[in-house]
C-alpha positions in Angstrom: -12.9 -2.0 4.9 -9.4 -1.7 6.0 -9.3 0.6 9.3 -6.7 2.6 11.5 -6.9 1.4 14.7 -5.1 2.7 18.2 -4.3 -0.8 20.3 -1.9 -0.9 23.1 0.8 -3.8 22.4 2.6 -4.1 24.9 2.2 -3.0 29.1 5.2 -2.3 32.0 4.7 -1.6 35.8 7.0 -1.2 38.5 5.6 -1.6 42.0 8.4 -0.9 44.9 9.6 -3.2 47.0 9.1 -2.0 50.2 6.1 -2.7 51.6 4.6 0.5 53.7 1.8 -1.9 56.5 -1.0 0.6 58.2 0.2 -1.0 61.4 3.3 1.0 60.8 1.0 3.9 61.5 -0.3 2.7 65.1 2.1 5.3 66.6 2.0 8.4 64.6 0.4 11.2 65.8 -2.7 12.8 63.4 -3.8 16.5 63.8 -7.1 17.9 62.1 -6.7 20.7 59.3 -7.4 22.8 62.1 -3.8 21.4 63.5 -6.4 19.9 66.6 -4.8 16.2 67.8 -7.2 13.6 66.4 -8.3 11.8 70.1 -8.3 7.8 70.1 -6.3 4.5 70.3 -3.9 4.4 67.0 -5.4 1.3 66.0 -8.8 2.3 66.2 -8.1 4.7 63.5 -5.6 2.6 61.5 -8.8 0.1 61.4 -11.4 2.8 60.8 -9.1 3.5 57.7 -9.0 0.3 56.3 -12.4 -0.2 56.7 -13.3 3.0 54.9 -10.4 2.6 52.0 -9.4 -0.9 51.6 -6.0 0.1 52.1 -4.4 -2.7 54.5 -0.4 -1.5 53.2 0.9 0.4 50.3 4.2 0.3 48.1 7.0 3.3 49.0 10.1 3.8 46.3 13.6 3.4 47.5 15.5 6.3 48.9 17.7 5.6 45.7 14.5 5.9 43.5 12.9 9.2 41.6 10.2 9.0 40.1 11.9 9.1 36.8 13.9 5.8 37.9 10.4 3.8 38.3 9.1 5.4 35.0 11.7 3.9 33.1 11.6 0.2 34.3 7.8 0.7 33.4 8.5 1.9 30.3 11.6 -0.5 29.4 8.7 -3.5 30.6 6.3 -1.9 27.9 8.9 -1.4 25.1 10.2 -5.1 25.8 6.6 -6.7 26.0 5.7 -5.0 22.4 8.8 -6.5 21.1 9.5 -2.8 19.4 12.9 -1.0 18.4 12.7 1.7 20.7 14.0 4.6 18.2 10.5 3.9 16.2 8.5 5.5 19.3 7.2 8.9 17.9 6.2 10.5 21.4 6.7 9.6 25.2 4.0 11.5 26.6 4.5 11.2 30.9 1.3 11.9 33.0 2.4 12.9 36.5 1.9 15.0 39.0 5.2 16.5 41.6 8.0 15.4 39.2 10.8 13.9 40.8 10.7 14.6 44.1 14.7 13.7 46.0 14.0 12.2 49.5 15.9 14.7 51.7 13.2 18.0 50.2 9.7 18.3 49.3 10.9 20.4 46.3 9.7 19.0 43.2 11.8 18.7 40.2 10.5 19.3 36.8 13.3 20.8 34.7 14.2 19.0 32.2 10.8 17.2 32.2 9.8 13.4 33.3 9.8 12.6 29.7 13.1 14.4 28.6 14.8 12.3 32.0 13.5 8.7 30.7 13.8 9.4 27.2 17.5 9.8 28.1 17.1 6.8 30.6 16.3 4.6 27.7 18.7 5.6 25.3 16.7 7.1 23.1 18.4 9.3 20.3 15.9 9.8 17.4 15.1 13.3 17.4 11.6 12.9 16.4 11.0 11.2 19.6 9.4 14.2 20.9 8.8 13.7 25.0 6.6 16.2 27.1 5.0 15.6 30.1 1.2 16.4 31.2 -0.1 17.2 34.6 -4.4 15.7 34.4 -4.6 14.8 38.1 -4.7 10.9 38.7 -6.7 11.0 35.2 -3.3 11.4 33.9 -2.3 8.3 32.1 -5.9 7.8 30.7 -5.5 11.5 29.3 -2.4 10.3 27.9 -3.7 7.2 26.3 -6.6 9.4 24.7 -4.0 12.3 23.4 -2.2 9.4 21.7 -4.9 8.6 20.1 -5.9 11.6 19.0 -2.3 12.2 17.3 -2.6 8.4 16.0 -5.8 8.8 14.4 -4.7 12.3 12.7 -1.4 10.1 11.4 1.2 12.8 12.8 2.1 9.7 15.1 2.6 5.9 14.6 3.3 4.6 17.9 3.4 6.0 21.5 5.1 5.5 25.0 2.7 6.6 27.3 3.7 6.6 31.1 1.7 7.2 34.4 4.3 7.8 37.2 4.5 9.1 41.4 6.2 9.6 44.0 3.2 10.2 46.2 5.3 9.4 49.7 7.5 12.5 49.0 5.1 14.9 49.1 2.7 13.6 52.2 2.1 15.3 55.5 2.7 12.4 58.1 0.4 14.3 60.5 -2.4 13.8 58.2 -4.6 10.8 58.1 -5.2 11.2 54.2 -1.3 10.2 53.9 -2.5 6.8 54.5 -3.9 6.8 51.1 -0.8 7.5 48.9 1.4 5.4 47.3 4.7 4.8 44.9 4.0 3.0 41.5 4.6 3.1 37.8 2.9 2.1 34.8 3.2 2.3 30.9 2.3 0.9 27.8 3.2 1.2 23.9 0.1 2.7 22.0 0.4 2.1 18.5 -1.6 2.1 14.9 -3.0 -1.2 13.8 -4.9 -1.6 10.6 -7.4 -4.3 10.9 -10.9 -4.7 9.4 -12.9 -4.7 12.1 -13.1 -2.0 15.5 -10.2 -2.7 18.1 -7.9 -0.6 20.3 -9.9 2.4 21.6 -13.4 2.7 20.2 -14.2 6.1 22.3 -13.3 8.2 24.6 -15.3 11.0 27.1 -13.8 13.7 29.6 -14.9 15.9 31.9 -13.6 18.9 34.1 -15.1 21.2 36.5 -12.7 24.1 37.8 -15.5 26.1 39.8 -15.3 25.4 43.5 -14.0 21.6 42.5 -10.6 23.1 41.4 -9.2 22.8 44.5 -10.5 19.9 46.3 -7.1 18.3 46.0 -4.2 20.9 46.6 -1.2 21.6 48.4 -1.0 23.1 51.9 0.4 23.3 54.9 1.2 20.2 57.8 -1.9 19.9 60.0 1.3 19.8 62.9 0.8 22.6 65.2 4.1 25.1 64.8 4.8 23.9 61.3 6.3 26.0 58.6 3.4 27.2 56.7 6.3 28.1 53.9 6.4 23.9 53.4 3.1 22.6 51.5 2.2 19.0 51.1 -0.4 17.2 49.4 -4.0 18.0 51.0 -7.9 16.8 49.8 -11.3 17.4 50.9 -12.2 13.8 51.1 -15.8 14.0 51.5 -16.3 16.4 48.6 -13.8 14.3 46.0 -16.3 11.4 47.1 -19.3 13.2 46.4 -18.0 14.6 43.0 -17.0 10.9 41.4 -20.1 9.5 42.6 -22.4 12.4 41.1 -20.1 12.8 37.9 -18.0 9.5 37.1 -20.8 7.4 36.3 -22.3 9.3 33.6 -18.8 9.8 32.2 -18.6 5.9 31.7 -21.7 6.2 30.0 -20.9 8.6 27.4 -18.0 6.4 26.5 -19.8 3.2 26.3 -22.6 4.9 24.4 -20.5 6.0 21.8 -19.0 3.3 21.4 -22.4 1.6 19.6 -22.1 -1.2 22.1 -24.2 -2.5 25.4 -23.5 -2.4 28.8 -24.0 -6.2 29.4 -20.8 -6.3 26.4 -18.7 -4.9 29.0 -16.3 -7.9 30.4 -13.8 -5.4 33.3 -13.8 -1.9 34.8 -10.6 -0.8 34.9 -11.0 2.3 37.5 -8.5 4.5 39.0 -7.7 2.6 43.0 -8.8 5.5 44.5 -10.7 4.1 47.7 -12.1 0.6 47.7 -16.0 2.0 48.6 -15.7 5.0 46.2 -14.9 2.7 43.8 -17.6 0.6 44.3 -20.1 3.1 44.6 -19.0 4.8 41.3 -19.2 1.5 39.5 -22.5 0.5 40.6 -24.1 3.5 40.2 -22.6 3.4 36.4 -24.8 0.2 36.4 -27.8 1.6 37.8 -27.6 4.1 34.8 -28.7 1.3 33.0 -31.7 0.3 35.3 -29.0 -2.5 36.4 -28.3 -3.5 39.7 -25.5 -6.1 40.5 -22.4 -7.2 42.4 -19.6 -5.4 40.7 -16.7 -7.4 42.0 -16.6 -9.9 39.1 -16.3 -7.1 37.1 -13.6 -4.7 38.6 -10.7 -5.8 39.7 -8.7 -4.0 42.5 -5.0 -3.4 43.8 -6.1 -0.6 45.9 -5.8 -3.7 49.0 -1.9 -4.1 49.1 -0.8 -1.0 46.9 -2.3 1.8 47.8 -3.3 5.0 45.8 -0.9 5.9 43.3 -2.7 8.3 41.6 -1.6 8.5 37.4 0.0 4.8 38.2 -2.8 2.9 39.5 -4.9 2.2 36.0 -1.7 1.6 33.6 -0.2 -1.0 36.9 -3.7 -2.5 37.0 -4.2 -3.0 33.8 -0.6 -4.9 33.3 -0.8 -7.3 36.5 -4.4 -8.6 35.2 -2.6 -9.4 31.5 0.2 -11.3 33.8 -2.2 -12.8 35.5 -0.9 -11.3 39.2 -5.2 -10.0 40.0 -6.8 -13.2 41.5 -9.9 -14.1 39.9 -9.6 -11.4 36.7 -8.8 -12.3 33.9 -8.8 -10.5 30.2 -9.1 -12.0 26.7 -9.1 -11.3 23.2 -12.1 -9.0 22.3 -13.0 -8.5 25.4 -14.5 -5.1 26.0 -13.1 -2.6 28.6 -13.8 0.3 30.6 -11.1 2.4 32.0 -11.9 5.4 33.8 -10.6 7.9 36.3 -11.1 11.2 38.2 -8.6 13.4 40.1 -7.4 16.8 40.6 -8.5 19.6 38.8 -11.8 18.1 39.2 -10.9 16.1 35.6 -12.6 13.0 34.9 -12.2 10.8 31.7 -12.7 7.2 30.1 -12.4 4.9 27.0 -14.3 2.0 26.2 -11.4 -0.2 24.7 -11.7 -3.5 22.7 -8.9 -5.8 23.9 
C-alpha cells in the first residue's frame, strides 16, 4: 500500500571560517556570577574546560556575517543538493534563537523575521512560500523538522526548507567561562513528501517541556564583570542543573521515539544528538542504552563535531547530520535504510526526537 512519507532530500551547512582556539582564552580574565575573579593559571582552566566539554576551538562568523547571511548558504546548499526549483518550497520554517545580531550591539534583530530575510536572500517570489521563524531553544531545528512533518502529513504542505541558525559569539559575556561553549554555524535541509510502499523519512517523533523551575536554566543576564551595566544582558546557564535535566529527561525521550516507531534498539545504526558537551552527550546516550538493560561504548554509534566546532545550539544537529552524508565525520558513516536517532534539549527546558529511516 502506497504511503505518504516525510524524507529529507537534500542537506546544507555553513561552518565559519575563522577558527576561535581555547588557547585564545589563556589571557582573559573570568569572574563568578557573583562577579568574584575566578583564581588560577589561564591554562589550567582553559584545560579543565576541554576536559570537561570536548571543546578544543569553535567556529566564529565574520564581522561581515548575520546570522541571516549563514542561513542562507545553508539553505542555498540544501536547495542545490535536492536538485529542487526553489519557488516549489511551500514553508521556510527558521529555528533560532537572538536573530541577527550586528557585531558593534548586543541588540538582536528580529523584524522582519529570519525567514522573511533569507526567503528574500534566495530570491524567492512565490507568495505561498510562507516563512516564519520559531524560537525551541537548541531543540530548534528538530522542532522544525517535526512541524514539517506535521503540515506534510496533513497535505497543507508538499515540501519544506527547514533551517537551524546562530550567532552565539554576539551574544556571550567574555567574562564568563560558559562563553567558551558557544559557537557560529548553520544548517538546513529540504523536507519533502515521498510516496513509497514501505516506512521511510520520519517514522516518529516525542517532545518534552518542563517550564517550572527549568524555564530559566538558560537565560539572559548580566556580565559577571564587576561595574558592568546591568542594563546589557548576555547569554547565561546553570550548567550543573542543564546537565542534570538531559541526563534525567533525554533518555526516556529517545525511547518514546524509538518505541513508537515499532522498531528495536539494536536497529538503531547513529545518534545524531545536539553537541552540547562531549560528557553530557555521552552520558545521555548511554544511559538511553541502559533503558534497554544495554550497556556499551557509544562512540561507534554517535558521531561528534562538538571537538573543533563548538556549541552552536539550533545548528549543531542539521551541520552534523550534513558533514556525515559528505563524509567530513571520521569513522561515521550513514546508508540507505539505516535507522536514526536525532535528539536534542535546550532552553525552555524543551526536549524532542525522531527516529528517522534514512
Amino acid at each position: 500500500m502506497t504511503r505518504i512519507n516525510t524524507v529529507i532530500t537534500g542537506t546544507g551547512s555553513y561552518v565559519p571560517s575563522r577558527i576561535v582556539k581555547n588557547s585564545d582564552f589563556v589571557k582573559q580574565v573570568f569572574f563568578e556570577k557573583d562577579q568574584t575573579a575566578i583564581e588560577g593559571d589561564g591554562e589550567q582552566i582553559v584545560n579543565k574546560f576541554r576536559d570537561i566539554t570536548g571543546i578544543s576551538e569553535r567556529r566564529w562568523a565574520s564581522g561581515e556575517q548575520n546570522t541571516s547571511d549563514i542561513a542562507a548558504i545553508a539553505a542555498h546548499e540544501a536547495i542545490k543538493q535536492a536538485g529542487i526549483d526553489p519557488e516549489s518550497i511551500d514553508q521556510i520554517i527558521v529555528a533560532h534563537n537572538f536573530g541577527d545580531v550586528f557585531p558593534d550591539t548586543i541588540q538582536t534583530d528580529v523584524l522582519p523575521s529570519l525567514a522573511s530575510r533569507i526567503k528574500h536572500k534566495l530570491n524567492i517570489q512565490s507568495p505561498t512560500c510562507i516563512p516564519y521563524d520559531i524560537i525551541f531553544g537548541c531543540p530548534g531545528w528538530i522542532q522544525g523538522i517535526i512541524q514539517a512533518d506535521a503540515y506534510i502529513k496533513s497535505g497543507l504542505a508538499k515540501r519544506c526548507l527547514v533551517i537551524g541558525c546562530d550567532t552565539l559569539s554576539r551574544v556571550i559575556d567574555v567574562y564568563d567561562r560558559d562563553s567558551m561553549i558557544f559557537s557560529d554555524g548553520a544548517g538546513a535541509a529540504i523536507v519533502e513528501a515521498v510516496e513509497s510502499d514501505e516506512p521511510t523519512g520520519i517514522l516518529s517523533t516525542a517532545m518534552v517541556s518542563h517550564t517550572n523551575e527549568e524555564a530559566y536554566y538558560l537565560y539572559l543576564g548580566k556580565s559577571n564583570a564587576p561595574d558592568s551595566n546591568p542594563s546589557t544582558r548576555y547569554i547565561k546557564m546553570h550548567g550543573r542543573k542543564i546537565y542534570e535535566y538531559s541526563l534525567s529527561n533525554v533518555p526516556a525521550a529517545m525511547k518514546v521515539a524509538l518505541d513508537k516507531s515499532g522498531l528495536q534498539v539494536h536497529d538503531v545504526k547513529k545518534v545524531l544528538i545536539h553537541q552540547a558537551n562531549e560528557k553530557m552527550d555521552e552520558a545521555i546516550v548511554q544511559r538511553f542504552y541502559k533503558l534497554y538493560g544495554i550497556r556499551r561504548d557509544v562512540s561507534d554509534v554517535m558521531p561528534m563535531s562538538i571537538h573543533q566546532l563548538g556549541n552552536s545550539s539550533v545548528a549543531t544537529v542539521p551541520t552534523l547530520y550534513d558533514m556525515i552524508l559528505k563524509g567530513q565525520i571520521s569513522n561515521h558513516r550513514i546508508y540507505k535504510g539505516d535507522l536514526l536517532l536525532f535528539a536534542s534539549v535546550g532552553a525552555g527546558m524543551n526536549i524532542n526526537a525522531i527516529a528517522y529511516r534514512q
